[in-house]
C-alpha positions as CSV (number, residue, x, y, z in Angstrom):
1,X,180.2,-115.5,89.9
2,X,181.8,-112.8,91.7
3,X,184.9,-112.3,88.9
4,X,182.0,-112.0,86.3
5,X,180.5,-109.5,88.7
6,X,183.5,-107.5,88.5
7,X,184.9,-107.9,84.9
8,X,180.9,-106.2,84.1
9,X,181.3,-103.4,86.6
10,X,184.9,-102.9,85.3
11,X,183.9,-102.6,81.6
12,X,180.9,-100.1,82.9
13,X,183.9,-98.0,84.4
14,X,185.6,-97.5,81.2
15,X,182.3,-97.2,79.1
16,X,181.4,-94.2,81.6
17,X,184.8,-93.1,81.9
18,X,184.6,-92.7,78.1
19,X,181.2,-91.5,77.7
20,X,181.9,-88.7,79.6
21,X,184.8,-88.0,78.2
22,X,183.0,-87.4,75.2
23,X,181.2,-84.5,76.4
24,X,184.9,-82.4,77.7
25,X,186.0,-79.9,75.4
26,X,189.7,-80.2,74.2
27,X,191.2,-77.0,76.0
28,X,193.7,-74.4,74.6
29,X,195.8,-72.0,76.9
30,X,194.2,-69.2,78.7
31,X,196.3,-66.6,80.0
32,X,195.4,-63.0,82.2
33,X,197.5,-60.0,82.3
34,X,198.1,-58.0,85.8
35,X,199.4,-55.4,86.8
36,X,201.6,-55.2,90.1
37,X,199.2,-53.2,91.9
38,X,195.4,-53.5,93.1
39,X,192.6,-52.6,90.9
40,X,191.4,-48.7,90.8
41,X,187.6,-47.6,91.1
42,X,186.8,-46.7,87.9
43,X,185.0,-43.3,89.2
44,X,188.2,-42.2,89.8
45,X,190.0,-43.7,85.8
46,X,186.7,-41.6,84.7
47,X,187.9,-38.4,86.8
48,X,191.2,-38.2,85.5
49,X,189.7,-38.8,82.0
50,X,187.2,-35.9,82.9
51,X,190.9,-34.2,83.7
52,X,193.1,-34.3,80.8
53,X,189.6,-32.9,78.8
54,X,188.7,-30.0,80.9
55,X,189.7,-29.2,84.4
56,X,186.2,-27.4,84.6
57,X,185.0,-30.4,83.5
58,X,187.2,-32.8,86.4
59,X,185.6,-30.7,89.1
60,X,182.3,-30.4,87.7
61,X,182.0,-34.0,88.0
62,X,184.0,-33.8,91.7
63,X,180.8,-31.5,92.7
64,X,178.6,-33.9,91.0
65,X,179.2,-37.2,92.2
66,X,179.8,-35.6,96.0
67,X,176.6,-34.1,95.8
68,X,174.7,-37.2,95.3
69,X,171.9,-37.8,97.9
70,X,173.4,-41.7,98.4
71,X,177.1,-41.7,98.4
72,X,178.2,-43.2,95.8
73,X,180.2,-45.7,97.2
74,X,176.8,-47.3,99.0
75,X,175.3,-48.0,95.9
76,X,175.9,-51.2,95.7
77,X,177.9,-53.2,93.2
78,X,180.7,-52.0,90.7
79,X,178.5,-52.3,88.0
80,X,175.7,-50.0,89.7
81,X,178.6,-47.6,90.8
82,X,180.4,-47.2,87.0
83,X,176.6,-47.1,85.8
84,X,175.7,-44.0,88.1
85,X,179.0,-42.3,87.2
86,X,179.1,-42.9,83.8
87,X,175.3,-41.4,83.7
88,X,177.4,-37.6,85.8
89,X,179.9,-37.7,83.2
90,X,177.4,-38.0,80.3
91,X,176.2,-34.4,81.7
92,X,179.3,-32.8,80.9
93,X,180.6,-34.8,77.5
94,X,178.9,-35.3,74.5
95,X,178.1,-38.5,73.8
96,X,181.2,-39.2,71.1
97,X,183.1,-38.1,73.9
98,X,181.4,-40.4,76.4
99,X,181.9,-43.6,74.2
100,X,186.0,-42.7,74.0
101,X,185.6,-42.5,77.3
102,X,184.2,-45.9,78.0
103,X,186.8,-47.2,75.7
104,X,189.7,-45.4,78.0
105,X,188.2,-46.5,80.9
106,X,188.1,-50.5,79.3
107,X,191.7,-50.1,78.7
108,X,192.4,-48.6,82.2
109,X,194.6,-45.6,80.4
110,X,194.3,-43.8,84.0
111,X,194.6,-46.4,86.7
112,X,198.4,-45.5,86.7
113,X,197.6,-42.1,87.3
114,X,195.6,-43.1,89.9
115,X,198.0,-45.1,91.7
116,X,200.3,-42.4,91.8
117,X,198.3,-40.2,93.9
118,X,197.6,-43.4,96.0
119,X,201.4,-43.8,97.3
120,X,201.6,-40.1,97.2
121,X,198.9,-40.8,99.8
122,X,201.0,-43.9,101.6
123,X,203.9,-41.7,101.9
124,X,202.0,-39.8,104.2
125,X,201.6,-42.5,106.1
126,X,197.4,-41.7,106.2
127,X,195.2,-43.7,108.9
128,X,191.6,-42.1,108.1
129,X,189.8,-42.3,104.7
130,X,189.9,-38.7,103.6
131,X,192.4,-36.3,105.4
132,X,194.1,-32.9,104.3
133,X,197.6,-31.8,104.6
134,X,198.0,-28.4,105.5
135,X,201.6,-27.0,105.7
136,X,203.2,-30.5,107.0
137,X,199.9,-31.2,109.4
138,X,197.5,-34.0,108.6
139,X,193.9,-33.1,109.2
140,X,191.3,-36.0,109.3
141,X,188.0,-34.4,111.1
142,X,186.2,-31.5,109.1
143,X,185.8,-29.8,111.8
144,X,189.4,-28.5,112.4
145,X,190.1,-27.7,109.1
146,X,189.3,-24.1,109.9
147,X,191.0,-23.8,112.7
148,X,194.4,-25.4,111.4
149,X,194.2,-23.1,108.2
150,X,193.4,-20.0,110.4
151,X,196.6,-21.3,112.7
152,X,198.6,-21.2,109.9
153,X,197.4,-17.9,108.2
154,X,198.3,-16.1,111.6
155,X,201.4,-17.7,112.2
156,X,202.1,-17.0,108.8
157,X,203.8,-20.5,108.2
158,X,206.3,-20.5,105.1
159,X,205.9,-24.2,104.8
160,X,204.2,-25.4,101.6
161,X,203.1,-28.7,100.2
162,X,204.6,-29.6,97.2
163,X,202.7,-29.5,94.7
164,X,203.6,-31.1,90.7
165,X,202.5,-30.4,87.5
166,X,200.0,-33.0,87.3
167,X,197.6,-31.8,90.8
168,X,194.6,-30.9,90.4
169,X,194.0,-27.4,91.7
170,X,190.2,-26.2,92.5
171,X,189.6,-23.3,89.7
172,X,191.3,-19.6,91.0
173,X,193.1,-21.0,93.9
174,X,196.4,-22.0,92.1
175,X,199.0,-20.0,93.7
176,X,197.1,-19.4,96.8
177,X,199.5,-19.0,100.1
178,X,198.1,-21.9,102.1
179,X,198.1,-24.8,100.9
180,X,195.8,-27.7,101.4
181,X,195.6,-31.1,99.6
182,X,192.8,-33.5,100.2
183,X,193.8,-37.3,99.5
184,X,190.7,-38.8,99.6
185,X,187.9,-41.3,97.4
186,X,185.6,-39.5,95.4
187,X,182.3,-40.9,96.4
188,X,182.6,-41.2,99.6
189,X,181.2,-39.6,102.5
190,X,184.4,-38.4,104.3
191,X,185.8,-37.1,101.1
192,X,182.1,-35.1,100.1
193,X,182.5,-33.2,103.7
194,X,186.0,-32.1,103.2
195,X,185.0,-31.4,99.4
196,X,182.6,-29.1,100.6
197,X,184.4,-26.9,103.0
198,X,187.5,-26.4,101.3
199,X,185.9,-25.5,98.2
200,X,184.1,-22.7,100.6
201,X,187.8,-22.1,102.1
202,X,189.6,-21.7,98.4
203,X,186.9,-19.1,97.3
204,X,186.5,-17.0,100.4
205,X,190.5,-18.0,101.8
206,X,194.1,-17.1,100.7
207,X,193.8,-21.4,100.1
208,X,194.8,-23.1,97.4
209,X,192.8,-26.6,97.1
210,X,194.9,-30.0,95.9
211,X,192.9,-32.7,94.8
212,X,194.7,-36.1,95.3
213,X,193.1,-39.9,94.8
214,X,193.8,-41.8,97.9
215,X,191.7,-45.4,98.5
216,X,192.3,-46.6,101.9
217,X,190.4,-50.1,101.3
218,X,191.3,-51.6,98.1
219,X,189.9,-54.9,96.9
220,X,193.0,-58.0,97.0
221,X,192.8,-58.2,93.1
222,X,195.6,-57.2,90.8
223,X,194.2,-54.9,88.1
224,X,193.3,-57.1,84.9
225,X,194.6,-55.3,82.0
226,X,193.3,-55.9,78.2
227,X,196.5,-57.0,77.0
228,X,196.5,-54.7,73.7
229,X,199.9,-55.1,71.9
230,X,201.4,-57.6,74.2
231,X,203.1,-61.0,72.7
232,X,202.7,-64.5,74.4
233,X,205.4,-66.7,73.1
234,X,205.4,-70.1,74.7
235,X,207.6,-73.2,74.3
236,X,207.5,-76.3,75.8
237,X,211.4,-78.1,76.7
238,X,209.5,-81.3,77.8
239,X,208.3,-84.2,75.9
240,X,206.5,-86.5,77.6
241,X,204.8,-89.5,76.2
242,X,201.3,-88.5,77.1
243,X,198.3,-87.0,75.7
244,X,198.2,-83.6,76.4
245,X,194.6,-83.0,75.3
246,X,193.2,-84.7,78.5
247,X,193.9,-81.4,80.7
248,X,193.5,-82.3,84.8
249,X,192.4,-79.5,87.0
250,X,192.6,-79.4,90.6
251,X,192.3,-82.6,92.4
252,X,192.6,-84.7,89.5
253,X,189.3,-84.1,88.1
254,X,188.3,-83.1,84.5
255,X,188.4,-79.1,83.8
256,X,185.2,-77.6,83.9
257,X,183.1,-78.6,80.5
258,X,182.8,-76.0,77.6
259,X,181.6,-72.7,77.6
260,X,177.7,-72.9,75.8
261,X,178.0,-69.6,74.5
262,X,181.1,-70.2,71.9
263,X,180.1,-70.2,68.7
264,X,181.4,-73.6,66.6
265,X,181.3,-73.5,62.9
266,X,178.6,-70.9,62.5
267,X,176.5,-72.7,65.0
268,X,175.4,-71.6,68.7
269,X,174.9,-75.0,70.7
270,X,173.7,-73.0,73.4
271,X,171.1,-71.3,71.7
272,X,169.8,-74.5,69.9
273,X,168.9,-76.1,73.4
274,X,167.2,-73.5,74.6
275,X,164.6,-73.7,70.7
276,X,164.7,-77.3,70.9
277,X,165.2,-78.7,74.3
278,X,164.1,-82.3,73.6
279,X,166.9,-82.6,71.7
280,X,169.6,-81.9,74.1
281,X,171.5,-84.9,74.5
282,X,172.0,-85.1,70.5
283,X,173.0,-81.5,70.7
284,X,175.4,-81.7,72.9
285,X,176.9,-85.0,70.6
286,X,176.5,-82.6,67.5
287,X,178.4,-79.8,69.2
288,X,181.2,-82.2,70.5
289,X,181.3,-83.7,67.1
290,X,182.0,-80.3,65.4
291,X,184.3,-79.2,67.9
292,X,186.7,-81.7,67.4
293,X,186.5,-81.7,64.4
294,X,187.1,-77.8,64.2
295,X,190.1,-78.1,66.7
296,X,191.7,-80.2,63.8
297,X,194.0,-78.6,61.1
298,X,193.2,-80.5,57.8
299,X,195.6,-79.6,54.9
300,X,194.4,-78.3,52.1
301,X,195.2,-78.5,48.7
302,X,197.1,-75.9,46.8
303,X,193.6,-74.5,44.5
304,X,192.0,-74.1,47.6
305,X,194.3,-71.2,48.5
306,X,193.4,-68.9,45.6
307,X,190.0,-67.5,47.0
308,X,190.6,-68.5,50.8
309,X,190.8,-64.6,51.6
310,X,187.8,-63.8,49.5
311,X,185.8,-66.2,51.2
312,X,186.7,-65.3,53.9
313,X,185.6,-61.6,53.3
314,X,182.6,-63.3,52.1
315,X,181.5,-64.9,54.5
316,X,182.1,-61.9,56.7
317,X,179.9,-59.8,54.8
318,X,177.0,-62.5,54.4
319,X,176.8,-62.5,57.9
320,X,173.7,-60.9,59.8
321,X,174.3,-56.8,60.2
322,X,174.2,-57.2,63.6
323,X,176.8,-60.2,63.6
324,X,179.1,-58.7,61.3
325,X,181.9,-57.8,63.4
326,X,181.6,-60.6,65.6
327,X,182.0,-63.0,62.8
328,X,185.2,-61.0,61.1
329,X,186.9,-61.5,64.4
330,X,185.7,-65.1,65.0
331,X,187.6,-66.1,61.4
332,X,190.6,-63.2,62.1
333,X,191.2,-65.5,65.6
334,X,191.1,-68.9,64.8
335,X,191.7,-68.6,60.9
336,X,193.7,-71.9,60.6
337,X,191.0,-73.9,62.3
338,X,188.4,-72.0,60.0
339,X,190.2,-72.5,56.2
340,X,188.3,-76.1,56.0
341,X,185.0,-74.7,55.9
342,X,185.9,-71.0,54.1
343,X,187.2,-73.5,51.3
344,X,183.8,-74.1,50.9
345,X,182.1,-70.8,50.8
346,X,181.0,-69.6,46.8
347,X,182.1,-66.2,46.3
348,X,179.5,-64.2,44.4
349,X,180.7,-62.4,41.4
350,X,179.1,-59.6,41.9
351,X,182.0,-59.2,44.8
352,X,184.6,-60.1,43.1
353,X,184.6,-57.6,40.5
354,X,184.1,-54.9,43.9
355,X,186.9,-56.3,45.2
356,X,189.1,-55.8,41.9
357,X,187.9,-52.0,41.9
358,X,189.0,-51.5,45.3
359,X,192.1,-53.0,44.8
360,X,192.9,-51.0,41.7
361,X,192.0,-47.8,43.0
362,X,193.7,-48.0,46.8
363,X,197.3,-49.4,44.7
364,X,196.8,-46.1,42.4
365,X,195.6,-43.6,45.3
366,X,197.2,-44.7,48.2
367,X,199.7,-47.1,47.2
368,X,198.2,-50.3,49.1
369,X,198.8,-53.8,47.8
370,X,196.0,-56.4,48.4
371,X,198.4,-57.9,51.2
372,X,198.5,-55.0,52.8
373,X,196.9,-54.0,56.1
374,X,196.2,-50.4,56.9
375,X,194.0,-48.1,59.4
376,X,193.1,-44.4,58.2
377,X,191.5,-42.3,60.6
378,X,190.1,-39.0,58.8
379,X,193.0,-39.3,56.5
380,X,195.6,-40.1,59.0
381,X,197.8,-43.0,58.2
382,X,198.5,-45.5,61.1
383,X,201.2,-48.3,60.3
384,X,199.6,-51.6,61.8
385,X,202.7,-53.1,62.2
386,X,204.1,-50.7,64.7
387,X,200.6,-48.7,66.2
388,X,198.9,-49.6,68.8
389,X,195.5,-49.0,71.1
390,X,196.6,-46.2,72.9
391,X,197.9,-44.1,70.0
392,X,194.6,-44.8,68.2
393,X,192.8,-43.4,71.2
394,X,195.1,-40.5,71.4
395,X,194.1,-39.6,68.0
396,X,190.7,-40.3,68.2
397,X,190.5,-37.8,71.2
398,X,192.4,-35.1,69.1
399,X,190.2,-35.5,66.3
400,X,187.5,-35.3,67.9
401,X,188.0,-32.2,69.7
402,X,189.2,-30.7,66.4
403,X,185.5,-31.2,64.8
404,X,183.8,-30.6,67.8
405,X,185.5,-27.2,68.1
406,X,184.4,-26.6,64.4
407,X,181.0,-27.2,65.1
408,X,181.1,-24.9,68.7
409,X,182.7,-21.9,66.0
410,X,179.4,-22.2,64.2
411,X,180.8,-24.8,61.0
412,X,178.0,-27.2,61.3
413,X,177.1,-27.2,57.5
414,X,178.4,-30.9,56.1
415,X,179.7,-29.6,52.8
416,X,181.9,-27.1,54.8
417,X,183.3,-29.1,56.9
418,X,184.4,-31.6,54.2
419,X,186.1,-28.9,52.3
420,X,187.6,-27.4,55.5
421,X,188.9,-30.6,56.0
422,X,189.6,-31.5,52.4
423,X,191.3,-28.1,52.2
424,X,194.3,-29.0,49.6
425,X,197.2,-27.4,50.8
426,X,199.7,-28.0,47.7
427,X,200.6,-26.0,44.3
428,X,197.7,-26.0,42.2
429,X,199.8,-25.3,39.2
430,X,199.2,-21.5,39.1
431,X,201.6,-18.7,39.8
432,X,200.9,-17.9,42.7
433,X,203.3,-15.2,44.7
434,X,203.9,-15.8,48.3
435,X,204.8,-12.7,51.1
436,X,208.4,-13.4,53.1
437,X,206.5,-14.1,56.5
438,X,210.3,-14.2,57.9
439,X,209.9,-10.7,59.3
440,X,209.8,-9.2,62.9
441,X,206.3,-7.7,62.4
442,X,205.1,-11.3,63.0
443,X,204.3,-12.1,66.5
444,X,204.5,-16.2,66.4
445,X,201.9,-17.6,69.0
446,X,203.6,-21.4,68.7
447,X,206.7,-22.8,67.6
448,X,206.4,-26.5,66.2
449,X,210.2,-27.7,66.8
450,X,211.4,-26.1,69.7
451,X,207.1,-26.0,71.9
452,X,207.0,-29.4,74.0
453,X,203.3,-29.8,73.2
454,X,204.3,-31.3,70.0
455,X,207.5,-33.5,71.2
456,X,205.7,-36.9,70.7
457,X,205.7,-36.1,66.7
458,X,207.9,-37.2,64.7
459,X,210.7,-35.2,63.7
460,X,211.9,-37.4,60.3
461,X,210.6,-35.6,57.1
462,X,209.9,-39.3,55.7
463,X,206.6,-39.1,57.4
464,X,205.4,-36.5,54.7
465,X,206.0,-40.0,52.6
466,X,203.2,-42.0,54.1
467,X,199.8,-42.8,52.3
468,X,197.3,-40.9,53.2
469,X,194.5,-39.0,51.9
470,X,195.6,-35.5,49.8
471,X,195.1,-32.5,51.4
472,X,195.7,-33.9,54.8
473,X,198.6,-32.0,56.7
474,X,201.3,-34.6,58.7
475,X,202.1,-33.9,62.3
476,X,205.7,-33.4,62.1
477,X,207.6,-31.4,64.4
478,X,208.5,-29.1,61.2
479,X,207.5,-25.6,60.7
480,X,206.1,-26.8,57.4
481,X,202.8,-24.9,57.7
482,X,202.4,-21.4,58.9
483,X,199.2,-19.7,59.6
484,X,199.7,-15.4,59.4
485,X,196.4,-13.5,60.6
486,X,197.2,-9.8,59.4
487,X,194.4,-7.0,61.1
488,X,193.2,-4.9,63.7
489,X,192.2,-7.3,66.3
490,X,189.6,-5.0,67.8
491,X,187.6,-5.0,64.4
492,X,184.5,-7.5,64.3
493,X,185.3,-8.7,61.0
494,X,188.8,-10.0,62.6
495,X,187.1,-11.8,65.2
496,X,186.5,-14.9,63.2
497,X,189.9,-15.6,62.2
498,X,191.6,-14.8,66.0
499,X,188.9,-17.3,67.7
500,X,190.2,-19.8,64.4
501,X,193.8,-19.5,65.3
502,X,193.2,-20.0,68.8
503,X,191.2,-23.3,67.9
504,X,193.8,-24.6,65.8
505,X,196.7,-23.9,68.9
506,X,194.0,-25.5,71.5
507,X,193.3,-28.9,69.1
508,X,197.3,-29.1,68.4
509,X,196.6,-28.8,64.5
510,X,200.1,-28.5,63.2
511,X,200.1,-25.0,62.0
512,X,202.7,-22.7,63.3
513,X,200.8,-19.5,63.9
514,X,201.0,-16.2,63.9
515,X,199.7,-12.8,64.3
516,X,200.5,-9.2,62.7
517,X,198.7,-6.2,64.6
518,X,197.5,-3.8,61.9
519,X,196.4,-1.2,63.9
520,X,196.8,3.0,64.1
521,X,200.4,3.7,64.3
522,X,199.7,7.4,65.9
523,X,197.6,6.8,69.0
524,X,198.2,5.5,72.6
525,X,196.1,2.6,73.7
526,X,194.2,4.6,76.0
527,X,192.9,6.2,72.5
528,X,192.5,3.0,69.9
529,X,191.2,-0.5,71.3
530,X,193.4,-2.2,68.5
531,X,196.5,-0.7,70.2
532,X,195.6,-1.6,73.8
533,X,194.8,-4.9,72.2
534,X,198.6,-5.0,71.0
535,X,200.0,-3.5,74.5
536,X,197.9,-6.0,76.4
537,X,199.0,-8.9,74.3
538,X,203.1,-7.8,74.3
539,X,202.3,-7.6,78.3
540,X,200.7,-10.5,78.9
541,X,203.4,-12.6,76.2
542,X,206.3,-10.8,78.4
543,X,204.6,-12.1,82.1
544,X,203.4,-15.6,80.5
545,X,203.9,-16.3,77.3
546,X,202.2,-15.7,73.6
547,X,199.4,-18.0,73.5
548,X,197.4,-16.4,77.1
549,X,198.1,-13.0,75.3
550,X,195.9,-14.3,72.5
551,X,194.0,-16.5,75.2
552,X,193.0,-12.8,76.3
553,X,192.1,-11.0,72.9
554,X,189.6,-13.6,72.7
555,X,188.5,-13.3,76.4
556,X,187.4,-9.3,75.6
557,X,185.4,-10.9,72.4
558,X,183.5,-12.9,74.9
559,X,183.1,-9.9,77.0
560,X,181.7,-7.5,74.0
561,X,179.8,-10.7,72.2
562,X,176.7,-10.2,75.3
563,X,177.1,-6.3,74.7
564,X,175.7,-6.0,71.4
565,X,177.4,-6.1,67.6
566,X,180.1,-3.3,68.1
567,X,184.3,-3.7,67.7
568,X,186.1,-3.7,71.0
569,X,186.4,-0.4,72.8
570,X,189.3,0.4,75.3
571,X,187.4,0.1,78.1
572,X,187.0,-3.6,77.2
573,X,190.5,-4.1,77.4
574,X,190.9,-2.0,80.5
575,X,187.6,-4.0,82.6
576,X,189.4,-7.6,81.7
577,X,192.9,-6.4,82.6
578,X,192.2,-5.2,85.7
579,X,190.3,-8.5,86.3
580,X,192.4,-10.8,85.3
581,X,196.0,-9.3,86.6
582,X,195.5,-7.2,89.4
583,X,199.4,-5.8,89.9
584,X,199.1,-4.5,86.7
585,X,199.5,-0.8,86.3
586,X,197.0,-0.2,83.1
587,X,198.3,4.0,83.0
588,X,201.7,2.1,82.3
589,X,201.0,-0.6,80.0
590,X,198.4,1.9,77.7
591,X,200.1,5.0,78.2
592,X,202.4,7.1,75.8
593,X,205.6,5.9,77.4
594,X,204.5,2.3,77.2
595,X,207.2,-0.2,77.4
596,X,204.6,-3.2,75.6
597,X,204.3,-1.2,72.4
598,X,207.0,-3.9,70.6
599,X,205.5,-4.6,66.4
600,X,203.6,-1.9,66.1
601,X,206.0,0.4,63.8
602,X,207.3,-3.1,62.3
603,X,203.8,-4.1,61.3
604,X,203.3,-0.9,59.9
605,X,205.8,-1.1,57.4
606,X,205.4,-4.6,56.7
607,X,201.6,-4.3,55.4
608,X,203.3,-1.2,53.5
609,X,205.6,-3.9,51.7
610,X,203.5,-6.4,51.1
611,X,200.9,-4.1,48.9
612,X,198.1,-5.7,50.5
613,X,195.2,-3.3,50.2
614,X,192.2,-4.9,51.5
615,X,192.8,-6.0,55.6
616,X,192.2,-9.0,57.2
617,X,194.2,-10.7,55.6
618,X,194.9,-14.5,56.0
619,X,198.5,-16.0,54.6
620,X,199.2,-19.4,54.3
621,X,202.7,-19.9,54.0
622,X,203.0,-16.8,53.0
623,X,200.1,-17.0,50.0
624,X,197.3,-14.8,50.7
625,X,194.2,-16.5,50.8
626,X,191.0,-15.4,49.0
627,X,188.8,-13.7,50.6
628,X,185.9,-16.0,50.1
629,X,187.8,-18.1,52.1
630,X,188.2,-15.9,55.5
């Protein structure tokens, strides 16, 4: 009696063992990326997004978020926190801006960055949340910051902190004689006080305000990074004679059962339940069922192969609008586990003859074979094989603040900003006679091969090889492209094309540019605005270099632009230059004598040789352009 007993509670055993069984998922490898330091609030990735855009936009944002009535860091969770700064942000970016932002911050671009400052910070060997060093002493109550930086003014203390290229200094205290840099949180309450009264000390002090990240309680996670262009090879040099699809976890029990949001062959198991829960328990054998037999790679016969990528892009576009992409990367991800049912998929006709037509005309145009794989982003090529996240973020940034400083210059109009754009740079078969631009008249604002804004381009003159769309210029670090801007600066109708030249040196377009100053070649520049235009610029180019001399020609435009629709007078000139460098000795640099009078003869005779009668003039390598194009 009892052996029967416990042969029928034996056999229950395995019918339950294998019953339940039943309902486990068979499990593939998961694996997680870290980094070898603790994660970074993401206010702080955001700021030094904010950063590399604007640094009027980085402290706008600092003012922001310390000026909130609840410290940010008491909000709550993460989520409410990247929520609330996300929403500050949105005030100062527009909101294509704000989505590459979201994506930077999803890739954690910055956290690096932010790291930096943080053992910047533990090489100081800081005990308080916020503190400020000032000359060598560390500073962590508000309330003696005035007196330490008053100590140090009097004693006048040659010690500085120093500072690198990448600080971020409070707007008009750079070069200040006191130095103070704040390592603190943004957010928090100890950093908003010392936010506060240094940015009171850098405007009404000889101070000079650092901004450095510094998180004194960090959470004991490694940062989780997206794993973007990184390669998991595994191999296994075991064999054991097991079945390696019944995964143990922890303690010898089962892993945890499936997740009910996966999708299995175009069907949501989860979302099924919840319309028909009746029918769970036969929903959950249906979804096992097709799981298994998803997770099983059934050969297929050599026909089947022929359309396998067109029903695949099929399928893709039958899908639901709003499920599109979800289903292109669902059969891009598990593809082999997916051929069984594609093979079963009718491709419409209608598609197939699309799909000829685009294959055709890519091969003829941009010399893409149906195997092929290729991104272009406004025309620019990017090699699949080799590019990865980051540089298509890069780009997207640039591009973006290449059209958005279009439309701010008052090109909103579609049609013009596809033929800007589309402008076709090449021989259009006429004879067309080109000015030698190698002359000392020109006064070159960039140099492509030898600046080091451009050293991540390529140098190799194979690039100009790659597909992409005509008219599209290539950023090589070649002086292929020059831009000449030939006037009187001071003149209104010039405007236009300075403010155009400095857009294309701000948004990196690869143009070499330059400038040739057409103006009286009798009077002093205390006499003619176009010649203290020139004097300004050679003195400015000889302190800094040639782009701030431009960077001021179109400062006095802004200056003139709210004083009604005249050309630039010399007192214009003389108002910003006594602004903006106050050791400057304006009798000098506009008088007779003038030492900063270099190009003015030279482009004189130069607009003499060229026979150019009607001024501005734009060249593009030398070819005037037409004047319904200025």
């Amino acid at each position: 009696m009892w052996r029967k007993l416990l042969v029928l509670l034996y056999l229950l055993a395995i019918i339950i063992y294998f019953s339940e069984g039943k309902k486990k998922k068979v499990k593939s490898v998961t694996t997680v990326l870290d980094a070898k330091w603790e994660q970074t609030p993401l206010v702080l990735e955001i700021a030094e997004y904010l950063a590399e855009e604007s640094p009027e936009v980085f402290w706008q944002f600092v003012d922001g978020i310390s000026s909130m009535d609840i410290p940010l860091i008491e909000l709550g969770s993460d989520k409410t926190m990247y929520d609330r700064a996300l929403a500050e942000a949105g005030k100062l970016l527009s909101p294509a801006q704000l989505s590459l932002l979201k994506l930077a911050v999803s890739l954690h671009v910055y956290s690096p960055r932010v790291e930096m400052y943080h053992q910047m910070a533990q090489q100081r060997g800081l005990k308080c949340p916020a503190a400020v060093d000032v000359a060598g002493t560390i500073i962590c109550s508000p309330e003696q910051l005035q007196v330490t930086v008053q100590q140090v003014k009097a004693k006048q203390d040659s010690r500085r902190v120093e500072t690198y290229r990448l600080d971020h200094h409070y707007p008009g205290s750079e070069n200040k004689s006191v130095v103070a840099v704040l390592y603190g949180e943004i957010g928090t309450p100890e950093f908003a006080e010392f936010h506060k009264r240094l940015r009171q000390l850098a405007t009404l002090e000889p101070v000079d305000y650092v901004l450095r990240h510094f998180v004194k309680e960090r959470p004991n996670r490694k940062l989780r990074l997206s794993g973007y262009g990184v390669e998991l090879q595994l191999k296994s040099t075991e064999y054991k004679a097991e079945d390696d699809t019944k995964v143990k976890g922890a303690g010898g029990a089962d892993s945890q059962e499936e997740d009910e949001d996966d999708e299995i062959e175009g069907f949501v198991i989860s979302k099924l339940k919840q319309l028909y829960p009746d029918k769970r328990e036969q929903l959950e054998k249906f979804g096992q069922e097709l799981a298994e037999s998803s997770d099983q790679l059934a050969p297929l016969k050599v026909w089947q192969f022929q359309e396998l990528s067109l029903q695949a892009a099929q399928r893709i576009l039958s899908a639901p609008k709003e499920e599109v992409l979800h289903t292109f990367t669902h059969i891009a991800q598990n593809f082999p586990m997916q051929a069984k049912s594609l093979v079963r998929t009718v491709v419409n006709s209608d598609f197939k003859a699309e799909m000829q037509k685009n294959q055709e005309k890519f091969a003829a145009a941009l010399n893409l074979q149906p195997s092929d794989t290729a991104l272009f982003l406004n025309g620019i090529f990017f090699d699949m094989d080799i590019v990865d996240i980051m540089t298509i973020l890069d780009s997207l940034r640039q591009e973006l603040r290449v059209l958005e400083g279009l439309h701010l210059s008052g090109i909103s109009d579609k049609s013009t900003l596809s033929t800007l754009l589309g402008l076709d740079l090449s021989n259009a078969g006429g004879r067309d006679y080109a000015i030698d631009i190698r002359d000392s008249a020109v006064q070159w604002i960039n140099d492509i091969e030898l600046d080091k804004q451009y050293r991540r381009w390529s140098s190799s003159l194979m690039d100009l090889l790659r597909p992409t769309f005509p008219g599209m210029l290539r950023s090589v670090r070649k002086n292929l492209y020059n831009l000449v801007i030939i006037g009187d600066p001071a003149q209104r109708s010039v405007w236009p094309l300075v403010k155009l030249m400095e857009s294309f040196y701000v948004h990196t377009a690869p143009l070499r540019l330059g400038l040739v100053f057409a103006v009286n070649s009798t009077a002093t520049g205390q006499e003619d605005a176009g010649v203290a235009l020139l004097n300004a610029y050679n003195y400015i180019a000889e302190l800094k270099d040639p782009y701030q001399g431009l960077s001021f020609i179109t400062d006095v435009y802004a200056t003139v632009k709210t004083d009604g629709d005249r050309d630039v007078e010399v007192s214009d000139v003389v108002k910003l230059l006594k602004v903006r460098y106050h050791s400057a000795d304006v009798e000098e640099i506009l008088g007779p004598d003038t030492d900063y009078d270099t190009g003015r003869k030279l482009a004189t005779d130069f607009v003499q040789r060229s026979g150019l009668r009607n001024l501005p003039q734009a060249l593009i390598n030398g070819i005037p352009l037409p004047e319904e194009s200025h």
